[in-house]
PyMOL Python script that loads the backbone (N, CA, C, O; Angstrom):
from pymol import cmd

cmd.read_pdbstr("""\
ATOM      1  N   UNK A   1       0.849  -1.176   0.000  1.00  0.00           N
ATOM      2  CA  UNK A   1       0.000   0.000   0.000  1.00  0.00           C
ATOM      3  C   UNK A   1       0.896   1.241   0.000  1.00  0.00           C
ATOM      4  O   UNK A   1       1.773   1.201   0.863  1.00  0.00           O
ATOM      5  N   UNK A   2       0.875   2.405  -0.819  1.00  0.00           N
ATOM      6  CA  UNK A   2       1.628   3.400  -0.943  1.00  0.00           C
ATOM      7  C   UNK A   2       1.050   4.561  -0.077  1.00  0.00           C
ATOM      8  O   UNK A   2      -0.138   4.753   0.179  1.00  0.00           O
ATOM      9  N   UNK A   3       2.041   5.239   0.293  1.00  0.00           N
ATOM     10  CA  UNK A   3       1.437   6.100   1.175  1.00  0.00           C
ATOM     11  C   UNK A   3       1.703   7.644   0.290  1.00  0.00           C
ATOM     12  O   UNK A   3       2.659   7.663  -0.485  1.00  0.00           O
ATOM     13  N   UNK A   4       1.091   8.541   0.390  1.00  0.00           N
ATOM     14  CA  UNK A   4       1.353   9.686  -0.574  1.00  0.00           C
ATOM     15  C   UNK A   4       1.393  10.840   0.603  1.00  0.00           C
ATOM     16  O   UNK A   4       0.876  10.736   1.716  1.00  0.00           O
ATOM     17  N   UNK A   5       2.184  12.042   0.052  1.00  0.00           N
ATOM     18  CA  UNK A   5       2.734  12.850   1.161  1.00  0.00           C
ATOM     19  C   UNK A   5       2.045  13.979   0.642  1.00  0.00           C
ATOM     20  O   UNK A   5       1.930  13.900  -0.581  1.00  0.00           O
ATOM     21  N   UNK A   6       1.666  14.753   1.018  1.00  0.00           N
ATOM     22  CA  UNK A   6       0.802  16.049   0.473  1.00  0.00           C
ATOM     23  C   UNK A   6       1.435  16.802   0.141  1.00  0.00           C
ATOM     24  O   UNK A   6       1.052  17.323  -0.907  1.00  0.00           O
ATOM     25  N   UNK A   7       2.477  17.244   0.613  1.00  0.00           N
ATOM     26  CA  UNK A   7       3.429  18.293   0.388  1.00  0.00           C
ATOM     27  C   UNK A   7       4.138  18.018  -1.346  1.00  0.00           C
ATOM     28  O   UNK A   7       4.319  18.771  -2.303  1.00  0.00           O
ATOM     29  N   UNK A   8       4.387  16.549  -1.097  1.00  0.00           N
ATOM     30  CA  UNK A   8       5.430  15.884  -2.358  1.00  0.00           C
ATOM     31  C   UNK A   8       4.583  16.001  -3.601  1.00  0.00           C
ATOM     32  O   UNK A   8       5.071  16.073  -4.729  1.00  0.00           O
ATOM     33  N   UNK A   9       2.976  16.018  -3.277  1.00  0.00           N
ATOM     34  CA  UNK A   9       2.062  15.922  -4.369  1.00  0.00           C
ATOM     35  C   UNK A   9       1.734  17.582  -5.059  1.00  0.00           C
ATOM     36  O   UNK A   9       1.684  17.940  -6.236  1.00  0.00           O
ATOM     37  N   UNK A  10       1.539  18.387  -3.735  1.00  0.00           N
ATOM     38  CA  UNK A  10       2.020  19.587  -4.026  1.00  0.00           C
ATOM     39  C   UNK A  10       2.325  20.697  -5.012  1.00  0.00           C
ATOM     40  O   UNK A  10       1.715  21.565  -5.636  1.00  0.00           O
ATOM     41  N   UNK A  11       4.216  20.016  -4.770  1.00  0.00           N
ATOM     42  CA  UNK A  11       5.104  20.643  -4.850  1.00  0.00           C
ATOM     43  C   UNK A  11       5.060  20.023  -6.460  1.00  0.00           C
ATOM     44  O   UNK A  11       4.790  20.675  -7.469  1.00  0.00           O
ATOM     45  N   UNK A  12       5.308  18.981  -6.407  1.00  0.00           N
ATOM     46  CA  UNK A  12       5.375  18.022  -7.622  1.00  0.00           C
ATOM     47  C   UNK A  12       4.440  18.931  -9.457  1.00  0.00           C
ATOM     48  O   UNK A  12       4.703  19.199 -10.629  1.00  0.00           O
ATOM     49  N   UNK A  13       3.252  19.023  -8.361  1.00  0.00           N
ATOM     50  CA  UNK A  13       2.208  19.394  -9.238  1.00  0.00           C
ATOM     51  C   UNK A  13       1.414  20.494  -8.853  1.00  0.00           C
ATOM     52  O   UNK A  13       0.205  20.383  -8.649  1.00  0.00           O
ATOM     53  N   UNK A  14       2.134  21.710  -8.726  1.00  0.00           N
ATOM     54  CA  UNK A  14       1.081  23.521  -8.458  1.00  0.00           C
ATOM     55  C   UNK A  14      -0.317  23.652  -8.946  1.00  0.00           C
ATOM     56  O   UNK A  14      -1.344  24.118  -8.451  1.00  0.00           O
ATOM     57  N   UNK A  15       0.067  22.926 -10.408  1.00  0.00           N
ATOM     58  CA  UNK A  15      -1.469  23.599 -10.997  1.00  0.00           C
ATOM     59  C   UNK A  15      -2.596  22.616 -10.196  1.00  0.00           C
ATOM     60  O   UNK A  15      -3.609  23.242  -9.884  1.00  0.00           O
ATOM     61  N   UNK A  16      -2.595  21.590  -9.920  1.00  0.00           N
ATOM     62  CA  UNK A  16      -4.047  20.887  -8.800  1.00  0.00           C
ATOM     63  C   UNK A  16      -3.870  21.645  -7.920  1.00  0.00           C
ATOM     64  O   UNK A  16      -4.975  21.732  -7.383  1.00  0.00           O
ATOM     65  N   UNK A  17      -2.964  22.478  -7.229  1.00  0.00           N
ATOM     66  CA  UNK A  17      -3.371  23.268  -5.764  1.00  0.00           C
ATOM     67  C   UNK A  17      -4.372  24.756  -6.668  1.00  0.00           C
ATOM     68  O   UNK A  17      -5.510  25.119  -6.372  1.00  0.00           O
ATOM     69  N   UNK A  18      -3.714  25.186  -7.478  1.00  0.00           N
ATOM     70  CA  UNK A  18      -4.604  26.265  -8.094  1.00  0.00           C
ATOM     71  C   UNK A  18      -5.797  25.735  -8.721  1.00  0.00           C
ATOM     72  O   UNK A  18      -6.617  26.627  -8.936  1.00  0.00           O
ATOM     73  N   UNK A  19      -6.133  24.690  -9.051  1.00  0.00           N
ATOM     74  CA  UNK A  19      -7.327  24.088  -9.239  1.00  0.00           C
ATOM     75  C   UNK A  19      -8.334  24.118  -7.852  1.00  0.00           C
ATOM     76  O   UNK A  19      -9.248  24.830  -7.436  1.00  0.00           O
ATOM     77  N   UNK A  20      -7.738  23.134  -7.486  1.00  0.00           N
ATOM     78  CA  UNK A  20      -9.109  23.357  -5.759  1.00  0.00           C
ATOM     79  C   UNK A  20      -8.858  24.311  -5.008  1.00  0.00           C
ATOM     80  O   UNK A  20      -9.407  24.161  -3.916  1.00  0.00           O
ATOM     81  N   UNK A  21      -8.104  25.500  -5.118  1.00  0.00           N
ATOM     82  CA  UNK A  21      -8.310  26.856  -4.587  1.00  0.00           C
ATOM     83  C   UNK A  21      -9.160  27.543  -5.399  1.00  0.00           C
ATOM     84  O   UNK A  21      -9.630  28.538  -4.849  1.00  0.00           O
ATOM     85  N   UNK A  22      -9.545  27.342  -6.597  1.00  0.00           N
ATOM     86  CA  UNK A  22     -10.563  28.141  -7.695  1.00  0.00           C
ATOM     87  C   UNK A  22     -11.689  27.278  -7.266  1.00  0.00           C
ATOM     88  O   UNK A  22     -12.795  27.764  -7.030  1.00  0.00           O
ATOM     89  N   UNK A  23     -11.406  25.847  -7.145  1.00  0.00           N
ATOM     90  CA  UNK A  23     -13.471  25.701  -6.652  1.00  0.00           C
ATOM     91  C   UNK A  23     -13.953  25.997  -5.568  1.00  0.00           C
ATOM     92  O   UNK A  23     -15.137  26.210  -5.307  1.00  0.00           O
ATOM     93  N   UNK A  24     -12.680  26.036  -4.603  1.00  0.00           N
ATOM     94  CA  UNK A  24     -13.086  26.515  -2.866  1.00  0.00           C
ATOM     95  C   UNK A  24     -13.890  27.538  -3.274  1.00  0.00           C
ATOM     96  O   UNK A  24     -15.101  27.655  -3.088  1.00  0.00           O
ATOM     97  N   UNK A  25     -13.083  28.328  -3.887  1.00  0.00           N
ATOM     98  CA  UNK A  25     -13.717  29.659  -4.139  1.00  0.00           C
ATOM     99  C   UNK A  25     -15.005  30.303  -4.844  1.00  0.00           C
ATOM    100  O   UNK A  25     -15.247  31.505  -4.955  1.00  0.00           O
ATOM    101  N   UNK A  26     -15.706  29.318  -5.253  1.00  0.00           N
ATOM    102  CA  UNK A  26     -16.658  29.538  -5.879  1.00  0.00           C
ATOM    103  C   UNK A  26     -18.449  29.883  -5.063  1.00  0.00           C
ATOM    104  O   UNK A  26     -18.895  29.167  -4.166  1.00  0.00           O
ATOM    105  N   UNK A  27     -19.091  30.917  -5.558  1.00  0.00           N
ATOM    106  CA  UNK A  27     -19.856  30.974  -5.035  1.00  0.00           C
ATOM    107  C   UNK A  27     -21.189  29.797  -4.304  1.00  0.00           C
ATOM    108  O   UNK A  27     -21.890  29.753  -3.293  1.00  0.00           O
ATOM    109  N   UNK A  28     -20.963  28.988  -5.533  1.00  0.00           N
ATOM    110  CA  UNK A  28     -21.901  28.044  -4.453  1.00  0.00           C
ATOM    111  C   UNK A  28     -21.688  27.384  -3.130  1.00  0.00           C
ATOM    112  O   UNK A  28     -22.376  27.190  -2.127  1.00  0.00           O
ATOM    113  N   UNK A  29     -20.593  27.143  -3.475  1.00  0.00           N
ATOM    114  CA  UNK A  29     -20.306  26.541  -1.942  1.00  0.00           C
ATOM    115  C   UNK A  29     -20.784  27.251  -0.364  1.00  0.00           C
ATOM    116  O   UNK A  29     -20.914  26.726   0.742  1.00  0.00           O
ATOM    117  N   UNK A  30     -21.019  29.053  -0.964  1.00  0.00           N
ATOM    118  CA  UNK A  30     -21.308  29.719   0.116  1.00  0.00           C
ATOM    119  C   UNK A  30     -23.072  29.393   0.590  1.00  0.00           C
ATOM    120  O   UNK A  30     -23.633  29.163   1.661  1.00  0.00           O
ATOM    121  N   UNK A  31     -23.546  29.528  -0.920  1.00  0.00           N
ATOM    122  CA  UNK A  31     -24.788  28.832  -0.601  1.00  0.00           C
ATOM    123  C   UNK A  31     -25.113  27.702  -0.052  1.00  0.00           C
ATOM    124  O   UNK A  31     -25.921  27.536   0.862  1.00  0.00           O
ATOM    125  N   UNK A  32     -24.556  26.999  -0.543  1.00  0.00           N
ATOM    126  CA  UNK A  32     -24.762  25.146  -0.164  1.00  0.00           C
ATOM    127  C   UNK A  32     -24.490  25.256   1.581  1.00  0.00           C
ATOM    128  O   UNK A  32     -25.177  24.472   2.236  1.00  0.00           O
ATOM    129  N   UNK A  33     -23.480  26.230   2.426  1.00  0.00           N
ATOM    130  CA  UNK A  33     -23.548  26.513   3.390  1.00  0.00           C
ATOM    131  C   UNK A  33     -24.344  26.823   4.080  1.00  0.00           C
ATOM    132  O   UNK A  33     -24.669  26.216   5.100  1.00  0.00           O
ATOM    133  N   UNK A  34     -25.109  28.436   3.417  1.00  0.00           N
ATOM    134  CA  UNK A  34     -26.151  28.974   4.034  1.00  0.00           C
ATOM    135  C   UNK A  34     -27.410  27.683   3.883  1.00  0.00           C
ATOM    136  O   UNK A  34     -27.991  27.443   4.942  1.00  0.00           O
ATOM    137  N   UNK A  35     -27.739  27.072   2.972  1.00  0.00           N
ATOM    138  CA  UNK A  35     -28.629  26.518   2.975  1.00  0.00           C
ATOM    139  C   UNK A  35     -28.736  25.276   3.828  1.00  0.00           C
ATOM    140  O   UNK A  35     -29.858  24.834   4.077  1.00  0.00           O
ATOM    141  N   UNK A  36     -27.950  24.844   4.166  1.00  0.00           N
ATOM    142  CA  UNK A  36     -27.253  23.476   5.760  1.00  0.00           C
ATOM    143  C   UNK A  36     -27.528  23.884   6.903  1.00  0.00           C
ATOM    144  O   UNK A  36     -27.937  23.150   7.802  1.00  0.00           O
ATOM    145  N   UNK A  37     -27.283  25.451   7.030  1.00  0.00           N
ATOM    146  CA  UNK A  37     -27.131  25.976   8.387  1.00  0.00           C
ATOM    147  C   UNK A  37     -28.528  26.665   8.549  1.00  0.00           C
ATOM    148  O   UNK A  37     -29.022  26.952   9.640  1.00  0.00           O
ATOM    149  N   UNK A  38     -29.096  26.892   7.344  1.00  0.00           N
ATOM    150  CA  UNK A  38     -30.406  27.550   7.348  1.00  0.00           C
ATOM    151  C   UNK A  38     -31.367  26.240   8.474  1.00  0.00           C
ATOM    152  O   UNK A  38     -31.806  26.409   9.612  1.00  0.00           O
ATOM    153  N   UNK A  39     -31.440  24.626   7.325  1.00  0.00           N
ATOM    154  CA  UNK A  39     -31.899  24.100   7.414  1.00  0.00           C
ATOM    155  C   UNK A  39     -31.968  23.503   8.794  1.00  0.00           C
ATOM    156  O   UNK A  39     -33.022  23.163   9.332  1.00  0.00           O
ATOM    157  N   UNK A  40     -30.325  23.361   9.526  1.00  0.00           N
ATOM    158  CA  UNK A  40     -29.930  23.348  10.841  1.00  0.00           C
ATOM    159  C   UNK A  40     -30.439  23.935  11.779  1.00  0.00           C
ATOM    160  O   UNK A  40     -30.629  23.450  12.895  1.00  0.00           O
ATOM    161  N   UNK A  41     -30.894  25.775  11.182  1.00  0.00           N
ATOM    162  CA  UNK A  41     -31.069  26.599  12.468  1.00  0.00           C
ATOM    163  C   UNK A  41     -32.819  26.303  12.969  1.00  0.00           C
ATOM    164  O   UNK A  41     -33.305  26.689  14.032  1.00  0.00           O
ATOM    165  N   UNK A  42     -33.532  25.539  11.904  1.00  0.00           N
ATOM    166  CA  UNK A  42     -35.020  25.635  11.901  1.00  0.00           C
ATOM    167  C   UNK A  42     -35.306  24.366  12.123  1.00  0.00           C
ATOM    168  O   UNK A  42     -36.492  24.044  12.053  1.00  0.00           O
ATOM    169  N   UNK A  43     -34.333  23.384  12.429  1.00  0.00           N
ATOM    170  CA  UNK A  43     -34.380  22.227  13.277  1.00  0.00           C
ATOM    171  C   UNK A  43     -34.207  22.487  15.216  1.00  0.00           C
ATOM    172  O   UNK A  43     -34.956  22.126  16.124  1.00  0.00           O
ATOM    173  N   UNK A  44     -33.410  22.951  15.236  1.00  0.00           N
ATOM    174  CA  UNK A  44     -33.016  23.758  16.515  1.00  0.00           C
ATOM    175  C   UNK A  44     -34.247  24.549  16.867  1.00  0.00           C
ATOM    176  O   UNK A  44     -34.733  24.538  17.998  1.00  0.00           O
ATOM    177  N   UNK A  45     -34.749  25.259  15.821  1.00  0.00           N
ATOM    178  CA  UNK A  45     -35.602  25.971  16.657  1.00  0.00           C
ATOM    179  C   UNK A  45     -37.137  25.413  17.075  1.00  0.00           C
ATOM    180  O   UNK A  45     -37.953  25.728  17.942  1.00  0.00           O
ATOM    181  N   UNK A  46     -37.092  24.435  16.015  1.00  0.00           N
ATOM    182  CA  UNK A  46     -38.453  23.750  16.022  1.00  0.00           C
ATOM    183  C   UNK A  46     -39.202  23.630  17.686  1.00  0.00           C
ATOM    184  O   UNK A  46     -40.325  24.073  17.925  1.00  0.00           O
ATOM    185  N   UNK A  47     -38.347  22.966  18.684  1.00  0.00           N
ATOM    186  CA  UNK A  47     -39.270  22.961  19.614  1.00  0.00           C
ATOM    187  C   UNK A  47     -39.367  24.063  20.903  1.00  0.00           C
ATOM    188  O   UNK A  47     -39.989  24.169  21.960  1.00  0.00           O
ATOM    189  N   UNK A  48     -38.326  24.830  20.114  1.00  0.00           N
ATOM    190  CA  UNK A  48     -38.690  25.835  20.994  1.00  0.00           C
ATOM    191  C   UNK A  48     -39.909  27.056  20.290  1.00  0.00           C
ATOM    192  O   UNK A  48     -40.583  27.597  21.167  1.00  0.00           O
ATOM    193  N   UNK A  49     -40.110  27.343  19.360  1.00  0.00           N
ATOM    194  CA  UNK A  49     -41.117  27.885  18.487  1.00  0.00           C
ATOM    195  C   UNK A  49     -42.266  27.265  18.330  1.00  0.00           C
ATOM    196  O   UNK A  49     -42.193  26.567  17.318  1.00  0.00           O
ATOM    197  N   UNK A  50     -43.420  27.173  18.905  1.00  0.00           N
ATOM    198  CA  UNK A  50     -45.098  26.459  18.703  1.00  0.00           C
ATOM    199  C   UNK A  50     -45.574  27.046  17.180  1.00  0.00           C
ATOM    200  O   UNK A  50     -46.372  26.331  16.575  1.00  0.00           O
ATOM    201  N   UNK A  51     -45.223  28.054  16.654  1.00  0.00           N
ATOM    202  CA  UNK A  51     -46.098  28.243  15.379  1.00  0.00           C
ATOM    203  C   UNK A  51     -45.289  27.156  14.426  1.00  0.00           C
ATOM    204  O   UNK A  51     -44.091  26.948  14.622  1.00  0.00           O
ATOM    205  N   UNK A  52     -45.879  26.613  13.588  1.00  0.00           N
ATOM    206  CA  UNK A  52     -44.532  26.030  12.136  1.00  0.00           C
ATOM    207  C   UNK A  52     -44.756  27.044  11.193  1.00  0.00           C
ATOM    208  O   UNK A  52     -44.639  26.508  10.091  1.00  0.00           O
ATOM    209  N   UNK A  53     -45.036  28.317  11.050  1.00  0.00           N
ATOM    210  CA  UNK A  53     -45.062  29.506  10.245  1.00  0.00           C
ATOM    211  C   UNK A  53     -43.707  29.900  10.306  1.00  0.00           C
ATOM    212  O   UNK A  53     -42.954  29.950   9.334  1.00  0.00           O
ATOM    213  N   UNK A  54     -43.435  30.161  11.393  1.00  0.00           N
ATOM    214  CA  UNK A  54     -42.497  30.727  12.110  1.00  0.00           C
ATOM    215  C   UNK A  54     -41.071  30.039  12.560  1.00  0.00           C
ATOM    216  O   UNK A  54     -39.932  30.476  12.399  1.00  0.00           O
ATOM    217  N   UNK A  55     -41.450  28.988  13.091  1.00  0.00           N
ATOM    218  CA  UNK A  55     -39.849  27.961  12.803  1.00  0.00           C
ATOM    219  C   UNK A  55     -39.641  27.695  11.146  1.00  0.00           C
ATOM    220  O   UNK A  55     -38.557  27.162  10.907  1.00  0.00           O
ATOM    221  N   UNK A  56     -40.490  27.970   9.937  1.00  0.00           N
ATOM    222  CA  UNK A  56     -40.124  27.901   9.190  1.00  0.00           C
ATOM    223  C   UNK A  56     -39.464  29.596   8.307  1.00  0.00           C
ATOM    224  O   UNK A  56     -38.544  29.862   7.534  1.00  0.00           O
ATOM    225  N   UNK A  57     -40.505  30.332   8.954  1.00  0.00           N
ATOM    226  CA  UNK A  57     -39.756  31.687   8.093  1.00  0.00           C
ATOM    227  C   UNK A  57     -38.728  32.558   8.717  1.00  0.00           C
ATOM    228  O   UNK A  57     -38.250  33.585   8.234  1.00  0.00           O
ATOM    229  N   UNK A  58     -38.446  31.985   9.899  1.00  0.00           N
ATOM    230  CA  UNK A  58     -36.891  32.343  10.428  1.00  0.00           C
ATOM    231  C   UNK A  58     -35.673  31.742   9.790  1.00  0.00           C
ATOM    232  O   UNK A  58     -34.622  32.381   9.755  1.00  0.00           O
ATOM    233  N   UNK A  59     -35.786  30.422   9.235  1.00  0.00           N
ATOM    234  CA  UNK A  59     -34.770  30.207   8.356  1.00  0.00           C
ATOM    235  C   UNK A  59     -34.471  30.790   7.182  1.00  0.00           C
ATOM    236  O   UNK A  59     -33.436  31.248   6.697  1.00  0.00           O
ATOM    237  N   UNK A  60     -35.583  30.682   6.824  1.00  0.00           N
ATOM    238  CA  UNK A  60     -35.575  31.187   5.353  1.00  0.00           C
ATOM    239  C   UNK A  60     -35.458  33.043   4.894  1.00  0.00           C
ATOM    240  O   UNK A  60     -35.150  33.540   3.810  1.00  0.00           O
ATOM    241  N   UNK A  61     -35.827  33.695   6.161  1.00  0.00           N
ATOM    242  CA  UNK A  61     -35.325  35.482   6.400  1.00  0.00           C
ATOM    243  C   UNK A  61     -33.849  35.038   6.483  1.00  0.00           C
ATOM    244  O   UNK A  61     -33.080  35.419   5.601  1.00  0.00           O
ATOM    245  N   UNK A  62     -33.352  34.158   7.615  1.00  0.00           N
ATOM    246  CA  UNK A  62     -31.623  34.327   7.703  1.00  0.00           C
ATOM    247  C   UNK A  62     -31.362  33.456   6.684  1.00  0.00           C
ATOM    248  O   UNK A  62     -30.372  32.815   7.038  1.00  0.00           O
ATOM    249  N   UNK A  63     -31.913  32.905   5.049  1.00  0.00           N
ATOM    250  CA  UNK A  63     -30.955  32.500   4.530  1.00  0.00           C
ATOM    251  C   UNK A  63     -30.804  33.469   3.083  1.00  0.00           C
ATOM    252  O   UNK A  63     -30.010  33.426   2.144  1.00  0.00           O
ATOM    253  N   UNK A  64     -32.131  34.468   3.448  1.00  0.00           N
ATOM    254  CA  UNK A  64     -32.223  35.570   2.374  1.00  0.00           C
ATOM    255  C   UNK A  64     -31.295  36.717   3.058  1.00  0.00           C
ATOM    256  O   UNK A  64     -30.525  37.223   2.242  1.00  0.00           O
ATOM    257  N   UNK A  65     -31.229  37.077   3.971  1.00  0.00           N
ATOM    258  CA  UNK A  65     -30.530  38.169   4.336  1.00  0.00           C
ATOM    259  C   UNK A  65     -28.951  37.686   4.189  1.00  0.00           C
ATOM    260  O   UNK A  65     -28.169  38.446   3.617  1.00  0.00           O
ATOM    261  N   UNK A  66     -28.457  36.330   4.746  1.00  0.00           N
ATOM    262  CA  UNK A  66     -27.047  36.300   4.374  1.00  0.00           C
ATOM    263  C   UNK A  66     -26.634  36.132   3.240  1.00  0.00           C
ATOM    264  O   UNK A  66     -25.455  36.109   2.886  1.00  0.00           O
ATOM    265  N   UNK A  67     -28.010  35.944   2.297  1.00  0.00           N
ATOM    266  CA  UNK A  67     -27.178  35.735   0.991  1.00  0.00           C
ATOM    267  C   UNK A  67     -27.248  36.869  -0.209  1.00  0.00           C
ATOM    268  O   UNK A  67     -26.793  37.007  -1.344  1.00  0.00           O
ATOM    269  N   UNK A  68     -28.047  37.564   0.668  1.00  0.00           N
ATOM    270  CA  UNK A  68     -28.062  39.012   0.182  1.00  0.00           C
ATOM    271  C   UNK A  68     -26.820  40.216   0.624  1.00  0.00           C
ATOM    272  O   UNK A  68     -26.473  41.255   0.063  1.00  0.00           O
ATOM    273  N   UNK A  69     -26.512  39.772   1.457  1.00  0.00           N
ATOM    274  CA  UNK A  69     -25.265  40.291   2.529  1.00  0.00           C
ATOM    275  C   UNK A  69     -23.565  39.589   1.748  1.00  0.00           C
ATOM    276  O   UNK A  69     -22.487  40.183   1.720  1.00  0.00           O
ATOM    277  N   UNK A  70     -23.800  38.553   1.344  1.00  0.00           N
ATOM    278  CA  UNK A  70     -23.120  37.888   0.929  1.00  0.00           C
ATOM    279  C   UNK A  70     -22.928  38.604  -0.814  1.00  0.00           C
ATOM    280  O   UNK A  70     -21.828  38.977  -1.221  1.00  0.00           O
ATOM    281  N   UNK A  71     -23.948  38.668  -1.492  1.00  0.00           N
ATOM    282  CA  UNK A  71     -23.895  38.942  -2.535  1.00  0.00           C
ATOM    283  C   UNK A  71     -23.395  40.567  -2.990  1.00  0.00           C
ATOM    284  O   UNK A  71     -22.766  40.841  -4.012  1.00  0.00           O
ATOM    285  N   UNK A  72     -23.895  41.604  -1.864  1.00  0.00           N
ATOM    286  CA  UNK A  72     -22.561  43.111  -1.741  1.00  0.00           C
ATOM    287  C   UNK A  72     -21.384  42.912  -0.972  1.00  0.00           C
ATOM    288  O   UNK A  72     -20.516  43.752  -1.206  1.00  0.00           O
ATOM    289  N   UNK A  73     -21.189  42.334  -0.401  1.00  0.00           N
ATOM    290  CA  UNK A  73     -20.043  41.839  -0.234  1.00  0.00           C
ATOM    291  C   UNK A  73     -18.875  41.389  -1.381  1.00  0.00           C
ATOM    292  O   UNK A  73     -17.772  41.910  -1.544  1.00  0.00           O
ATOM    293  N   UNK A  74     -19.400  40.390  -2.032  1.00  0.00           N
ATOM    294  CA  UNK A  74     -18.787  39.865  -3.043  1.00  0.00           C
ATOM    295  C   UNK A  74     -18.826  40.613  -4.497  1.00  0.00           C
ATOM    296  O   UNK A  74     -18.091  40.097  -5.339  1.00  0.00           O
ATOM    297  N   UNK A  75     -19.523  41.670  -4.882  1.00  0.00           N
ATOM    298  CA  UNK A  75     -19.522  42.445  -5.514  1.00  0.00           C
ATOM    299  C   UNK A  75     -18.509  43.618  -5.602  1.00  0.00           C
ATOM    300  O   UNK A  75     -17.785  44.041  -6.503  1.00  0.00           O
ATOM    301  N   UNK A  76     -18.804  44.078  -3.955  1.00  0.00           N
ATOM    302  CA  UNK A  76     -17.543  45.259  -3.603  1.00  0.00           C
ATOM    303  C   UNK A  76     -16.487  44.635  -3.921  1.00  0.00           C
ATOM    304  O   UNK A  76     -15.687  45.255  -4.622  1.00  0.00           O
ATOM    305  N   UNK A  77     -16.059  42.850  -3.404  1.00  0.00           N
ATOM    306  CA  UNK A  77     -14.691  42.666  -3.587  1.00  0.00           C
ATOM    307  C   UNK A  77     -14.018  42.544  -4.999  1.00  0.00           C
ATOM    308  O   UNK A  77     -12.800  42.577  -5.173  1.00  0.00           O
ATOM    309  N   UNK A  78     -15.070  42.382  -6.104  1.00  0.00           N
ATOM    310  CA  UNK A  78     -15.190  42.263  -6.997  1.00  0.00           C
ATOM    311  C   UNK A  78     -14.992  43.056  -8.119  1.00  0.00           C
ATOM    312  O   UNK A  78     -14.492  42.748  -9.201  1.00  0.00           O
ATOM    313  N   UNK A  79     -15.594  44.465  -7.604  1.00  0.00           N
ATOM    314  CA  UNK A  79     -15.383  45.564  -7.786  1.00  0.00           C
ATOM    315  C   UNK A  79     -13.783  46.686  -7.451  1.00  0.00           C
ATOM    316  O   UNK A  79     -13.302  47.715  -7.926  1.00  0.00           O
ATOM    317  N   UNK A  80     -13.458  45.732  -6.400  1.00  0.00           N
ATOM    318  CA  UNK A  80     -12.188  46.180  -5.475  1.00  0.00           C
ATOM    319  C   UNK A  80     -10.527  45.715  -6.162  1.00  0.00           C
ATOM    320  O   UNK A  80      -9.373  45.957  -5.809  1.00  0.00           O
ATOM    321  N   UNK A  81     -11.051  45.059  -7.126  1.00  0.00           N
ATOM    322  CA  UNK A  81     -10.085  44.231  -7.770  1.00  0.00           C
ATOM    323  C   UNK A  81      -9.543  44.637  -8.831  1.00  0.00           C
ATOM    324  O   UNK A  81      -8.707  43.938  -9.404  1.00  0.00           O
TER     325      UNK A  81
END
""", "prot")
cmd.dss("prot")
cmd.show_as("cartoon", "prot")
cmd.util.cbc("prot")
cmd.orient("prot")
């Protein structure tokens, strides 16, 4: 069984590190976040909240506001460049 060294794979080969630093970077991933943690926060809140109106449109305000927050954000930096 071969064992592979990260560094050796690396160094060896730059352009795969500039490869999965360009998909890190990509906007969905921020979504696919907000939308986990959305889904997370309205599990959590479920039994403490009696309406299901309301354990449901608290997620979904914090997954419009961060991704609206998210989206001037990423514009300015965008813009900044």
């Amino acid at each position: 069984m071969r064992t592979y060294s990260k560094k050796s794979i690396l160094q060896s080969k730059p352009e795969i590190t500039e490869e999965v630093i360009e998909i890190m970077n990509l906007e969905i991933f921020v979504y696919l976040d907000l939308i986990f943690f959305s889904i997370f926060l309205g599990f959590i809140l479920m039994p403490l909240v009696h309406s299901v109106s309301l354990s449901v449109m608290i997620p979904v305000l914090f997954f419009l506001l961060f991704s609206g927050m998210f989206r001037i954000f990423f514009r300015q930096k965008s813009r900044n460049m």
